[in-house]
C-alpha positions as CSV (number, residue, x, y, z in Angstrom):
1,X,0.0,0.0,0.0
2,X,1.4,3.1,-0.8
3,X,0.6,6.7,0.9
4,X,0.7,10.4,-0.6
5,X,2.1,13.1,1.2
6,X,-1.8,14.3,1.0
7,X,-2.6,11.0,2.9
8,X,-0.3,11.5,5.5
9,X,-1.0,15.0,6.0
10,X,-4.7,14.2,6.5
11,X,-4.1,11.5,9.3
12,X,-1.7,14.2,10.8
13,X,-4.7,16.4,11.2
14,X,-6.8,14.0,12.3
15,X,-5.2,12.5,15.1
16,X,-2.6,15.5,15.8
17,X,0.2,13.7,15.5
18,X,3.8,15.2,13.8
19,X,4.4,13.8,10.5
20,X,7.8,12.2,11.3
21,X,6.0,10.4,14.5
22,X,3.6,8.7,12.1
23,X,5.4,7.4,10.2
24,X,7.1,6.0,12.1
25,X,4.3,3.5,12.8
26,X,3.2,3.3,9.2
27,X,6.2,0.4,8.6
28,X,5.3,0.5,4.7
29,X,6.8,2.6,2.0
30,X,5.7,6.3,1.7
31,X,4.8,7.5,-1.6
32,X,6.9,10.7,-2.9
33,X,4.6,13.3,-5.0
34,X,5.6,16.4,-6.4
35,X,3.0,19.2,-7.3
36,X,2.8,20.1,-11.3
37,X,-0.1,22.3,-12.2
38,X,-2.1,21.7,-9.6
39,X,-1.7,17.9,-10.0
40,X,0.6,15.3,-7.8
41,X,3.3,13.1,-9.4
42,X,4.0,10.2,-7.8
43,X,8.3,10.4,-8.4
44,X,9.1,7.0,-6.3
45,X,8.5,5.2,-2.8
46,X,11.0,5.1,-0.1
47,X,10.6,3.6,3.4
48,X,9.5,5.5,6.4
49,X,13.2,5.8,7.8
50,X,14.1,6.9,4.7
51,X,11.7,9.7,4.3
52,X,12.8,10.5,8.0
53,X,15.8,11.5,6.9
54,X,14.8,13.5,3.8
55,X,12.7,15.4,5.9
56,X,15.3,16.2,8.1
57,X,17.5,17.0,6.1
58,X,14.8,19.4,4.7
59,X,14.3,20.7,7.9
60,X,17.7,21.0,9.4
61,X,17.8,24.8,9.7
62,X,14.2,24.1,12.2
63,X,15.7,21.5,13.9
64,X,18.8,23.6,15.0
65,X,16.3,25.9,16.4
66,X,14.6,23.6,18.1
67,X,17.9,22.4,19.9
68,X,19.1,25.9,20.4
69,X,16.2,26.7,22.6
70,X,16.6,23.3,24.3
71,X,19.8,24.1,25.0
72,X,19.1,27.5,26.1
73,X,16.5,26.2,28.9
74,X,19.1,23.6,30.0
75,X,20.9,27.1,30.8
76,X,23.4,26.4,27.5
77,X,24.1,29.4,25.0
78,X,27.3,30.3,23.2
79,X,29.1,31.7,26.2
80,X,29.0,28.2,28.2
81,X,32.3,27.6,26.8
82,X,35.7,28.7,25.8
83,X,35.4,29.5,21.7
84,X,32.3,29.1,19.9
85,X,33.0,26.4,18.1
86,X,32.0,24.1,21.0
87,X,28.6,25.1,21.6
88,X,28.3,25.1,16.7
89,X,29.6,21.2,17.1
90,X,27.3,20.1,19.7
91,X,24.5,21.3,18.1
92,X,25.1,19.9,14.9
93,X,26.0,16.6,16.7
94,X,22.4,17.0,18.3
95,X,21.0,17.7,15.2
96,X,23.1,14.5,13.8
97,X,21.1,12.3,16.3
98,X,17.7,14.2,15.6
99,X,18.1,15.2,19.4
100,X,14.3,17.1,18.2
101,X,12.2,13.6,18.6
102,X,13.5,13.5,22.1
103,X,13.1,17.2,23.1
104,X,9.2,16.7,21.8
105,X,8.9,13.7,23.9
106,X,5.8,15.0,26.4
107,X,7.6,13.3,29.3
108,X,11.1,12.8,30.5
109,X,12.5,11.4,33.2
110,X,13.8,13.2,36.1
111,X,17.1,12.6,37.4
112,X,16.0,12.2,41.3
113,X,13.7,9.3,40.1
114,X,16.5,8.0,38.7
115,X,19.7,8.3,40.6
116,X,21.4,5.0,39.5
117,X,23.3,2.9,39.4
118,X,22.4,3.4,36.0
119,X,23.5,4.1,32.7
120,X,22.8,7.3,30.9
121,X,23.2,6.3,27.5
122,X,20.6,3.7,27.5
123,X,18.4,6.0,28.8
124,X,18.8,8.5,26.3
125,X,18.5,5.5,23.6
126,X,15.4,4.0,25.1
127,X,13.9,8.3,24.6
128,X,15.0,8.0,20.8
129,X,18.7,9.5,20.9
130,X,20.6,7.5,18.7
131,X,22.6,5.7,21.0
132,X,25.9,6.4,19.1
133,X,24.9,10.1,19.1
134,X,24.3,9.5,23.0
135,X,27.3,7.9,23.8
136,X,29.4,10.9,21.7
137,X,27.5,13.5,23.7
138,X,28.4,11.8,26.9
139,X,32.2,11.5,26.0
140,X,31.9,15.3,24.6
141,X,34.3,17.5,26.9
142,X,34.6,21.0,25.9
143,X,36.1,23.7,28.1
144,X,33.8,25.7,30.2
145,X,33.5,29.5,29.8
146,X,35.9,29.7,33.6
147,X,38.5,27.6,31.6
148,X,37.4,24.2,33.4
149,X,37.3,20.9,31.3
150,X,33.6,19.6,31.4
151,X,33.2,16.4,32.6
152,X,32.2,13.1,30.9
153,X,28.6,12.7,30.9
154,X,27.7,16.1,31.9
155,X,25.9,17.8,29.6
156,X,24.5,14.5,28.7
157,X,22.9,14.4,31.7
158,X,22.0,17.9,31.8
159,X,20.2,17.1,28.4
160,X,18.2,14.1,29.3
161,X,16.6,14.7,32.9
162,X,14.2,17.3,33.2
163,X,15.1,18.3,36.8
164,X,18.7,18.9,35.4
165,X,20.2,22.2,34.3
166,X,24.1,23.6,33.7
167,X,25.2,25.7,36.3
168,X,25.8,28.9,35.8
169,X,27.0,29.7,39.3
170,X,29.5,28.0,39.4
171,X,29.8,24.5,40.1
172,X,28.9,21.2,37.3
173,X,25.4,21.4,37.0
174,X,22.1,21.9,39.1
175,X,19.5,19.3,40.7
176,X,16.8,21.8,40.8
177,X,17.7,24.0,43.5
178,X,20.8,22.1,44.5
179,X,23.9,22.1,43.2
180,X,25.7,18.3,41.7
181,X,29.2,17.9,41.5
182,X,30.0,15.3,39.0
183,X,33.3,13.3,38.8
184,X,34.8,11.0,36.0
185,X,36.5,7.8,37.2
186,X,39.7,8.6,38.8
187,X,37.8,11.5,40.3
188,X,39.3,13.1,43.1
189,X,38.1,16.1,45.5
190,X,40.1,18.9,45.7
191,X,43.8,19.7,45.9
192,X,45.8,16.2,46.8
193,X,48.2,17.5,49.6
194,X,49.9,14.0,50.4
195,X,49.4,11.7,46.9
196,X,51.8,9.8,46.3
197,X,54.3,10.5,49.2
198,X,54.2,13.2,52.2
199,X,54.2,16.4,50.5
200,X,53.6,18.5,54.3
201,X,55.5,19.0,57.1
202,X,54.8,16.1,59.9
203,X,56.7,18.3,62.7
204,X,53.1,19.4,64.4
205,X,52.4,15.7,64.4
206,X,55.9,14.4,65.6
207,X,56.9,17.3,67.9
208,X,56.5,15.9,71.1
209,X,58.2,12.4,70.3
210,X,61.6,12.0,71.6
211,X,62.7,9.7,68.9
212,X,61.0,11.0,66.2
213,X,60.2,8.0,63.2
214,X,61.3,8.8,59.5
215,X,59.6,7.8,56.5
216,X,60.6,7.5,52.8
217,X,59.6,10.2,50.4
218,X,56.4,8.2,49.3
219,X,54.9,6.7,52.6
220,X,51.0,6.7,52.9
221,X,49.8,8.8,55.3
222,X,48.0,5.7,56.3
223,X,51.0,3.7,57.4
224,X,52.3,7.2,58.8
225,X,49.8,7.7,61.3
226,X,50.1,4.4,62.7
227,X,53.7,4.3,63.2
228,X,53.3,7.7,64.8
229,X,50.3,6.5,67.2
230,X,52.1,3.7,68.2
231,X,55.3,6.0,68.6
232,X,53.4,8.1,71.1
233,X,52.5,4.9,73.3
234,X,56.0,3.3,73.4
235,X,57.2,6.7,75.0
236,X,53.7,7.1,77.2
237,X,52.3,9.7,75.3
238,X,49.3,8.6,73.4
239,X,47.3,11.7,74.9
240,X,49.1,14.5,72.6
241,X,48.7,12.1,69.5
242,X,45.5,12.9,68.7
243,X,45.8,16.8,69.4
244,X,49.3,16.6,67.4
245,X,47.1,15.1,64.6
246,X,43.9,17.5,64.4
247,X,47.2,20.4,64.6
248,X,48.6,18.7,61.1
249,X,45.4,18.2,59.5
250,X,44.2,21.5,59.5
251,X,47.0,22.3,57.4
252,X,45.3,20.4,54.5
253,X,41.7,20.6,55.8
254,X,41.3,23.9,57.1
255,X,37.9,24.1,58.4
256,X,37.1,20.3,58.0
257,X,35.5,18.2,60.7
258,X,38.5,16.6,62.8
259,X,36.0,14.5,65.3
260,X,36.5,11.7,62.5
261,X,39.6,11.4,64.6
262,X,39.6,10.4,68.4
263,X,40.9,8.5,70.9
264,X,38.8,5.7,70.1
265,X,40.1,5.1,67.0
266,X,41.7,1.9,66.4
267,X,45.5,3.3,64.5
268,X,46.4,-0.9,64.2
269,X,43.5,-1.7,61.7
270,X,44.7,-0.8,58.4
271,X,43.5,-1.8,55.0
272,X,43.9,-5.3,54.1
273,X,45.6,-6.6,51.1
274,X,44.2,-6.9,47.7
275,X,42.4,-10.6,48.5
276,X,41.9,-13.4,46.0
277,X,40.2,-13.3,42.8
278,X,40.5,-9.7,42.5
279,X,38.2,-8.6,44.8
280,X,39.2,-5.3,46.2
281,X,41.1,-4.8,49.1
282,X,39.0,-3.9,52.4
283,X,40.5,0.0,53.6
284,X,41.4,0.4,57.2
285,X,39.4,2.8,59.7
286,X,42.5,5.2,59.1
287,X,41.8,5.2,55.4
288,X,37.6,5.6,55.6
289,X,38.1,8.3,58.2
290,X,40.4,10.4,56.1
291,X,38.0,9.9,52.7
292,X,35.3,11.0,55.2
293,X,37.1,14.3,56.4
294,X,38.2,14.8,52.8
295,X,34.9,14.6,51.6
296,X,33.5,16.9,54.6
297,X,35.8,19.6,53.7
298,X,35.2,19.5,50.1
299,X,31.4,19.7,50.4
300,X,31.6,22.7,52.3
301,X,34.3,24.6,50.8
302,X,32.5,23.8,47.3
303,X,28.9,24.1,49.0
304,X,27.9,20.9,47.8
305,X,25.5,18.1,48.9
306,X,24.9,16.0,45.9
307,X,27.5,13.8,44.1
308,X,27.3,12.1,40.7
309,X,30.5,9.7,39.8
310,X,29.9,8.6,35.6
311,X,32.1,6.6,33.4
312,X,34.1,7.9,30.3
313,X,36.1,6.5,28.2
314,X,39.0,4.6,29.7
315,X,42.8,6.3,29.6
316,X,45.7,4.4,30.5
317,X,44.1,2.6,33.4
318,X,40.8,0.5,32.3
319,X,38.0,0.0,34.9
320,X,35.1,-1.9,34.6
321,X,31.3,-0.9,33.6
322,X,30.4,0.7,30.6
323,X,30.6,4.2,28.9
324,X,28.2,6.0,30.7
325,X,27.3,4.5,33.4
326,X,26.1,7.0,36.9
327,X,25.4,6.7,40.3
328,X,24.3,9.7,42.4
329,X,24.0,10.5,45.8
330,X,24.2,12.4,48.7
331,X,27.2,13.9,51.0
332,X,25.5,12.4,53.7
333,X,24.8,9.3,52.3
334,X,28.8,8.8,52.0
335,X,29.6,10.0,55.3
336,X,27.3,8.8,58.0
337,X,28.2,5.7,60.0
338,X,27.8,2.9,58.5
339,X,27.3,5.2,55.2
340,X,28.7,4.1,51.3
341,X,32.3,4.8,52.2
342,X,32.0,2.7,55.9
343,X,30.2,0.1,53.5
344,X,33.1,0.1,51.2
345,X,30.7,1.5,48.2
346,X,32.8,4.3,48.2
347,X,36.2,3.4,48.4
348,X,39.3,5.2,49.3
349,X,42.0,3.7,47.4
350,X,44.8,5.9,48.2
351,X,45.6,9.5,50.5
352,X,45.5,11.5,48.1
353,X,44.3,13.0,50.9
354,X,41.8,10.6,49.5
355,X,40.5,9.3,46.4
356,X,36.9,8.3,46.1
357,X,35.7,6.0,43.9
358,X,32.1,4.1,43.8
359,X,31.7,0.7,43.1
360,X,28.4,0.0,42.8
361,X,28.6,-2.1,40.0
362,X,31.8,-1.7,38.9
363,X,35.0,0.0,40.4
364,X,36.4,3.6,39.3
């Protein structure tokens, strides 16, 4: 059976429903017709994904319109980033993945509803963004209009969730009212005073030792502090560790919440070895203390409550789960007791003063 632009046009009218979107459930050939003197001619038949794309491609100009407003109530314009090439490419790479049959969608889903572990690009696949188009978006990582690189997944999750909107008060993006920080794999919050070796002075911590320990230039502050706790109680001085300690910390945590450290803090249990089979190595009450106060001091200097952690495209070091794959969640959620990084969710793989990584399904 064969249908004339006429025909289609009529059951558009009838049952107010877009062209494109009809067709789509027509699954037979569409009839092109030009118009001669007041008479059609039929010029050939081509199949409804076909005629799609001829009518996109007559369209284009509409379409980047269409997506340019989009963008501008997800708070994107022209001066979102460095140069305005950035903001020209991922429009036409919107327009590429006729990002306009998801923006007419008449619901989408909102991020809160939906705050993982999950994977972005399916969703956006599953709300008729080619998932090629989806996956490039979520790997697309201009440079902001400050000068900071935009992070994978970003504005791909800016794009899809309704409740979701760039920031343009600094900070990633905005969960309604709130504002979301969101971290790559390999992710780390804030400035890294100790990774990779002691980088800070340890007299506050060691100056009332008599014989005062010494550790190679690339010591974890892990094994540090328990050589120095245990230094303290050969000599009989375990009461001015912890002081000594909240005195050093500051130095890197200005601000932060200390009381993750106390007297009843067990210095002896550190993180276990990596165990069998690959499974993860179990960190230490020294460790999860210092990705708490890390995390503590970075929420409030940033003024941040909510946390999304999304996977891009693996560098030098691969990690499991795929390309887009998120889970969010709150500050609070990481920190209480018994909280994602007490549960191991979160892990702190190194001082750095700590790295966070989740590993909800996979590790970053």
């Amino acid at each position: 059976m064969q249908w004339s632009l006429a025909d289609i046009y009529k059951k558009q009218v009838r049952g107010n429903i877009p062209p494109r979107k009809h067709l789509r459930v027509l699954g037979e050939d569409v009839g092109l017709y030009t118009k001669e003197q007041g008479e059609y001619k039929h010029i050939g038949d081509v199949s409804d994904d076909n005629f799609l794309k001829i009518s996109r491609i007559a369209t284009s100009a509409d379409s980047q319109e269409e997506i340019k407003d989009y963008l501008t109530t997800k708070k994107y314009d022209v001066n979102s980033f460095k140069g305005t090439d950035n903001y020209i490419n991922l429009v036409e790479l919107l327009d590429r993945g006729a990002f306009e049959v998801y923006i007419n969608k008449p619901e989408k889903p909102a991020l809160a509803s939906n705050p993982g572990p999950a994977n972005m690009i399916d969703i956006a696949s599953k709300l008729g963004l080619d998932s090629s188009i989806a996956e490039r978006v979520a790997n697309f990582q201009p440079i902001d209009a400050g000068g900071s690189n935009v992070g994978p997944g970003e504005i791909l999750i800016a794009l899809i969730f309704d409740d979701v909107t760039n920031s343009t008060t600094g900070g990633d993006l905005m969960l309604g009212s709130d504002k979301l920080e969101v971290k790559g794999q390999g992710g780390r919050f804030g400035q890294q005073g100790s990774r990779g070796g002691v980088s800070l002075s340890l007299d506050p911590l060691l100056k009332d030792l008599d014989n005062k320990p010494e550790f190679p230039a690339k010591t974890g502050m892990e094994l540090i502090l328990h050589t120095v706790a245990n230094a303290y109680k050969d000599e009989d001085k375990a009461n001015k560790f912890i002081p000594n300690l909240h005195t050093l910390l500051k130095q890197v945590y200005p601000g932060g919440n200390l009381d993750y450290f106390h007297d009843d803090v067990d210095f002896n249990e550190l993180t276990s070895r990596k165990r069998p089979g690959g499974v993860p190595a179990i960190a230490g009450i020294i460790r999860r203390n210092l990705a708490k106060l890390n995390l503590d001091y970075y929420a409030k200097d940033k003024k941040v409550n909510l946390l999304l952690f999304t996977k891009g495209v693996d560098g030098k070091v691969k990690t499991p789960g795929k390309v887009g794959d998120y889970a969010l969640f709150t500050v609070e959620d990481a920190l209480k007791d018994g909280g994602l990084i007490d549960q191991g969710i979160l892990r702190a793989t190194a001082f750095s003063p700590a790295g966070l990584y989740p590993n909800f399904k996979y590790y970053f």
